[in-house]
C-alpha positions in Angstrom: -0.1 -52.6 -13.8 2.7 -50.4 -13.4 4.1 -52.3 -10.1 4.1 -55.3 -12.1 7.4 -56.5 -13.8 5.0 -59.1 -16.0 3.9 -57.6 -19.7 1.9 -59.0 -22.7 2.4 -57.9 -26.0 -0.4 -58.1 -28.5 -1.7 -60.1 -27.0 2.8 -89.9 -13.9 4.9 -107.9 -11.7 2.5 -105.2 -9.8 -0.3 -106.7 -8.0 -0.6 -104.0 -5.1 -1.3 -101.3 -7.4 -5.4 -100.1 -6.3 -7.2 -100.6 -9.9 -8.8 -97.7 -11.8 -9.6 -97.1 -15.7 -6.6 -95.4 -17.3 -6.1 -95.1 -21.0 -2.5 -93.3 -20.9 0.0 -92.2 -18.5 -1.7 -90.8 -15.3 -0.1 -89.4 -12.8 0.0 -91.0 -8.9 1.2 -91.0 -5.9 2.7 -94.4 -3.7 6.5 -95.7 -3.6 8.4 -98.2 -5.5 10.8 -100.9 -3.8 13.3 -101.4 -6.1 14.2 -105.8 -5.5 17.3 -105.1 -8.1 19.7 -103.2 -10.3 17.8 -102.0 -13.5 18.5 -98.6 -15.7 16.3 -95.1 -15.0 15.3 -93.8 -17.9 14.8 -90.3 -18.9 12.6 -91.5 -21.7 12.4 -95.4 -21.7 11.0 -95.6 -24.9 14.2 -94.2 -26.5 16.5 -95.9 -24.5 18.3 -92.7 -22.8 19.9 -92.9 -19.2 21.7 -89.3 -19.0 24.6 -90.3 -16.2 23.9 -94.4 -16.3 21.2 -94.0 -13.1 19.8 -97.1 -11.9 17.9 -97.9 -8.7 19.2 -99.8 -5.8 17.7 -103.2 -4.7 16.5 -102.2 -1.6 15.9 -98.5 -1.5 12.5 -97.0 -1.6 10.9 -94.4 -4.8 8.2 -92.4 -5.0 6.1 -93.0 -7.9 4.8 -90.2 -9.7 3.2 -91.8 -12.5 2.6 -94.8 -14.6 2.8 -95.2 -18.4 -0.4 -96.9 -19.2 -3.2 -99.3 -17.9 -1.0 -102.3 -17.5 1.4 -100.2 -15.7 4.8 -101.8 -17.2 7.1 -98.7 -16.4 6.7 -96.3 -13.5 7.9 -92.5 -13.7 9.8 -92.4 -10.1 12.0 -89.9 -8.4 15.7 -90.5 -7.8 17.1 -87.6 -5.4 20.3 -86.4 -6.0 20.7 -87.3 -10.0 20.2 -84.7 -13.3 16.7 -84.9 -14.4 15.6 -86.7 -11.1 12.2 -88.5 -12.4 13.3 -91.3 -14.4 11.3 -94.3 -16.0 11.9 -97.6 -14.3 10.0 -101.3 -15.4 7.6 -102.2 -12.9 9.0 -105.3 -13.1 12.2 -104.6 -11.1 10.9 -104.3 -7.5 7.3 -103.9 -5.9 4.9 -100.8 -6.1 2.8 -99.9 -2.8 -0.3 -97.8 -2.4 -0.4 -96.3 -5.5 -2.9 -93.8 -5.8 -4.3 -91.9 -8.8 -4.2 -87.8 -8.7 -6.3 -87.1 -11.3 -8.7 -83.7 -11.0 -12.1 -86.7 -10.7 -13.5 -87.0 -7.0 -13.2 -90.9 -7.9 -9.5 -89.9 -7.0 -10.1 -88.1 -3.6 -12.1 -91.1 -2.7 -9.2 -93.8 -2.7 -7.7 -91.7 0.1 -8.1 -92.8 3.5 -10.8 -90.6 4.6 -9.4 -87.0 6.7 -7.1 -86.8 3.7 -9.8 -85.7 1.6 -12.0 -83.7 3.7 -12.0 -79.9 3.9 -10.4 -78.7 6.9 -8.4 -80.9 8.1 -5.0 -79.1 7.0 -2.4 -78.0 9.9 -0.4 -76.1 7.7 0.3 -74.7 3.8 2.8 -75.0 1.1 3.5 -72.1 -0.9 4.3 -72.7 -4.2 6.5 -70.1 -5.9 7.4 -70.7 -9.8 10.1 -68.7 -11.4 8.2 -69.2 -15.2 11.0 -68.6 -17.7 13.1 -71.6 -15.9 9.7 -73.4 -15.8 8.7 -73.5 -19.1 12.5 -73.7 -20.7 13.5 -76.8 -18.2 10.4 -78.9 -16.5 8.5 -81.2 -18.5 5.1 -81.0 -18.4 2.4 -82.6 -20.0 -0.3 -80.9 -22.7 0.1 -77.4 -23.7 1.0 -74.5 -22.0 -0.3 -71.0 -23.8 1.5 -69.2 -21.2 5.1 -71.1 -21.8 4.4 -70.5 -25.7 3.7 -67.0 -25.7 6.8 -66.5 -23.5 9.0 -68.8 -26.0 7.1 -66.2 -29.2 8.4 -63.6 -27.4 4.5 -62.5 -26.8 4.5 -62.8 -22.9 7.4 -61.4 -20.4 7.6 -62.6 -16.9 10.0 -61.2 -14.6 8.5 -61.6 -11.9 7.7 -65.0 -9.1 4.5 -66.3 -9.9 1.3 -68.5 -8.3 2.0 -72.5 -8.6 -0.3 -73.2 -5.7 -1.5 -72.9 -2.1 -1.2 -76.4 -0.7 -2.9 -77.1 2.0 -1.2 -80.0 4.6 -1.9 -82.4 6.6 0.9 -83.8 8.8 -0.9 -87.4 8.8 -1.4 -87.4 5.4 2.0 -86.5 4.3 2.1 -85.7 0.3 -1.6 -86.8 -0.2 -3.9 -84.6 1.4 -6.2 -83.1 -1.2 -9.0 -83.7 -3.6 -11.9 -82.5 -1.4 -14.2 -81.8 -3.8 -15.1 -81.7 -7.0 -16.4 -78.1 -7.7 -15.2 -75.7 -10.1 -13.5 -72.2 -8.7 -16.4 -69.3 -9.1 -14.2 -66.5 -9.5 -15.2 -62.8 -10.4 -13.9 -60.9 -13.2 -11.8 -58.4 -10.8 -10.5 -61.8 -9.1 -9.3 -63.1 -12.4 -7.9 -59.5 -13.4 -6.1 -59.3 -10.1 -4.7 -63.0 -10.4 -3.4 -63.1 -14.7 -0.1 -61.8 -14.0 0.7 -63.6 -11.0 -0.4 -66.8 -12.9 -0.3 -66.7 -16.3 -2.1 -69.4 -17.3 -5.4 -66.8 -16.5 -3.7 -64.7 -19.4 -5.4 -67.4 -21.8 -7.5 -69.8 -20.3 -8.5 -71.3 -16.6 -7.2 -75.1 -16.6 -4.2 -75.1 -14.2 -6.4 -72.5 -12.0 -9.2 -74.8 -12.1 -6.8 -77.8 -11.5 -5.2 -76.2 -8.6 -8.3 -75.3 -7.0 -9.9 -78.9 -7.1 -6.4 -80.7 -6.2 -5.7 -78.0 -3.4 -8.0 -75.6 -2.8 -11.3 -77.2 -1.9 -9.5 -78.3 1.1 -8.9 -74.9 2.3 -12.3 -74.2 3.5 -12.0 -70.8 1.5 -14.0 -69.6 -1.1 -12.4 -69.6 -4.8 -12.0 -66.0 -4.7 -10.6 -65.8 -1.0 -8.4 -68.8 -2.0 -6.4 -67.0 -5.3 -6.5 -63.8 -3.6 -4.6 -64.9 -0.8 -2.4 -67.1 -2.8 -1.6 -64.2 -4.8 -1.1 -61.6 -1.6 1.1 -64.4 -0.2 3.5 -64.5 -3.5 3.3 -61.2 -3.4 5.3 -60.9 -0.3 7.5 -63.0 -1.4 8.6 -61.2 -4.9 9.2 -57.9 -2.9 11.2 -59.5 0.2 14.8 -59.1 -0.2 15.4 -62.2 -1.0 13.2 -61.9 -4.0 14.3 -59.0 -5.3 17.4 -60.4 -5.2 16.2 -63.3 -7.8 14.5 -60.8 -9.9 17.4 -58.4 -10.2 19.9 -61.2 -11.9 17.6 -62.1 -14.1 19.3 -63.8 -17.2 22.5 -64.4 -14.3 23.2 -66.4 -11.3 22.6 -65.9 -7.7 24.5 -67.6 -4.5 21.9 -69.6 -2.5 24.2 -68.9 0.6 23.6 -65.1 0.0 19.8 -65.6 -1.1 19.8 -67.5 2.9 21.4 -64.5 4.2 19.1 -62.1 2.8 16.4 -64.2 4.3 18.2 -64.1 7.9 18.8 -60.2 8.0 15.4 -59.1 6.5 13.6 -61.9 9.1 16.0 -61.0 11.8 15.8 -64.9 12.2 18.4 -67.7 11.7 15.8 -70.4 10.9 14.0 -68.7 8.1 16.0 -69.9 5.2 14.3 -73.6 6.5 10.9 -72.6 5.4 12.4 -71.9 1.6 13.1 -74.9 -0.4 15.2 -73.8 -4.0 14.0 -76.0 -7.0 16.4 -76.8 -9.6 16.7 -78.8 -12.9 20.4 -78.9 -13.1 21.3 -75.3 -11.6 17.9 -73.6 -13.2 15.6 -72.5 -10.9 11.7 -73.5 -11.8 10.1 -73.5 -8.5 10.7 -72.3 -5.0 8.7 -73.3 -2.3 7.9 -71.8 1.0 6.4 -73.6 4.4 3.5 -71.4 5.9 1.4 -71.6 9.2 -2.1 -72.8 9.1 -2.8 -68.6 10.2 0.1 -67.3 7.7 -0.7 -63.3 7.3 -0.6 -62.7 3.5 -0.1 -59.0 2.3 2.3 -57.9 5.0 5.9 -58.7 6.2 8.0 -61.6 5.4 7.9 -62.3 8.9 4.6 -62.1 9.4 3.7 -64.4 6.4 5.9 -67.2 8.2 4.8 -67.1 11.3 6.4 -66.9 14.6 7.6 -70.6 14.5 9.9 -71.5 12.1 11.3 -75.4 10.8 14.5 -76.3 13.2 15.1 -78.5 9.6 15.0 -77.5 5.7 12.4 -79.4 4.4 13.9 -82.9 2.3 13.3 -82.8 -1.7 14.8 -84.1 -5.0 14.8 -81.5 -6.9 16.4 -79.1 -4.4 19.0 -77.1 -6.0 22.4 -78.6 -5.1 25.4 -76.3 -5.5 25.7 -72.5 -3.9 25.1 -71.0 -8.1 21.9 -71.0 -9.3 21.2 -69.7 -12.5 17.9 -67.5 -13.5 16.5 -68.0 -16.7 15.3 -65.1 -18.9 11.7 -64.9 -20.4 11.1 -64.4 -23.8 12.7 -65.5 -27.1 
């Protein structure tokens, strides 16, 4: 525990959206057509538009989740703005294949069917979370005991921690997942080993077991494989220059131009910053994540955890950090 830099103390008019039962705001997946001007709203039942954003008539969303049953407003992402998922009314342009991502297999089932079937992935996503910026700047819904007991002052995270092990299928794009409905079976040592790379463990098991059914029942692993390896994998990240270099300004600012170049001279390769997407809200870092093989090598080398063919491209996304200064939040009170 030593080696770790993580302590506790004391301890989402439509008529092409697929029907299902929803109560409440659920979140999807499918993309919204926008057929004229009309506000983005950061919260539409309060009115507020941080920057005036609207959508373009013409220009395609992706949904990430609806308000309610009737499905009068639509959460959507708008790249390049503050705050990029903004409430939009449904009826300002056209919603296609909507899907629900709830945890139910009912979910996996609307897929088309190799997108929900164990296996089938060519490749993984790696998903890194820097927690203090997390838990101070990303909405989320429920409670979070982890992001509480950081905000108390209780739980100090200064290290990169376990979102997820996605994963992919290149026909699939975003939706491969959901196949199956089992519940991770993991030993005591297992959950031990995985807390303070995922902090939720700390307190309970619902984003693990959320994770697992969204994500890891199509790895083909078992639950215990599955974390371990997630864990090994963020592992190698935290202690590669690059992260060091994020956990050594914490409560600063980094360059994303030098975090690059530490990612080229420790590599030795000028394509590995491609395989590292930077996640922002405004210049705070919540998320990173990092493009893997289908046989990534957890445990080891940098290199050898991204494989001997790298991305000629930097993977496209919203909420990649924009400027060359990224600050890095601090845990704790």
């Amino acid at each position: 525990m030593s080696n770790l830099s993580i302590k506790v103390f004391m301890m989402a008019s439509i008529t092409t959206l697929a029907p299902w039962t929803a109560s409440a705001s659920e979140h999807v997946q499918g993309a919204f057509v926008a057929s004229r001007d009309c506000d983005a709203y950061l919260s539409f039942r309060r009115g507020t538009n941080p920057g005036a954003i609207k959508v373009s008539p013409g220009k395609k969303y992706e949904i990430r989740e609806v308000n309610d049953k009737d499905r009068t407003w639509l959460r959507i992402e708008v790249p390049g703005v503050s705050d990029p998922l903004r409430w939009v009314a449904s009826e300002c342009g056209i919603a296609r294949d909507v899907i629900p991502m709830g945890d139910n297999s009912a979910a996996g089932a609307d897929l088309p069917q190799e997108c929900s079937i164990a296996g089938k992935h060519d490749s993984y996503v790696l998903a890194v979370t820097w927690q203090p910026g997390f838990c101070e700047h990303v909405k989320y819904d429920g409670t979070k005991p982890e992001c509480e007991n950081m905000a108390s002052g209780r739980l100090v995270v200064s290290n990169l921690t376990l979102h997820g092990l996605w994963p992919n299928r290149q026909q699939c794009g975003t939706r491969y997942g959901a196949c199956g409905n089992s519940t991770p079976d993991l030993s005591e040592e297992t959950v031990s080993y995985i807390s303070p790379w995922m902090p939720n463990f700390f307190y309970e098991r619902v984003f693990g077991t959320y994770e697992w059914k969204k994500h890891g029942t199509c790895s083909g692993m078992t639950s215990d494989t599955y974390f371990r390896r997630a864990v090994d994998s963020v592992k190698v990240v935290n202690e590669s220059a690059a992260g060091r270099y994020i956990t050594s300004n914490v409560g600063g600012k980094i360059s994303k131009q030098e975090f690059e170049a530490r990612l080229r001279s420790e590599t030795g390769r000028a394509l590995a910053p491609n395989a590292f997407t930077l996640r922002c809200t405004n210049k705070q870092l919540f998320e990173i994540h990092v493009r893997l093989p289908l046989e990534f090598k957890e445990g080891a080398s940098l290199n050898d955890l991204l494989g001997p063919n790298l991305q000629s491209s930097a993977a496209s996304d919203p909420r990649a950090c924009m400027g060359d200064e990224i600050l890095i939040e601090a845990s704790g009170k």
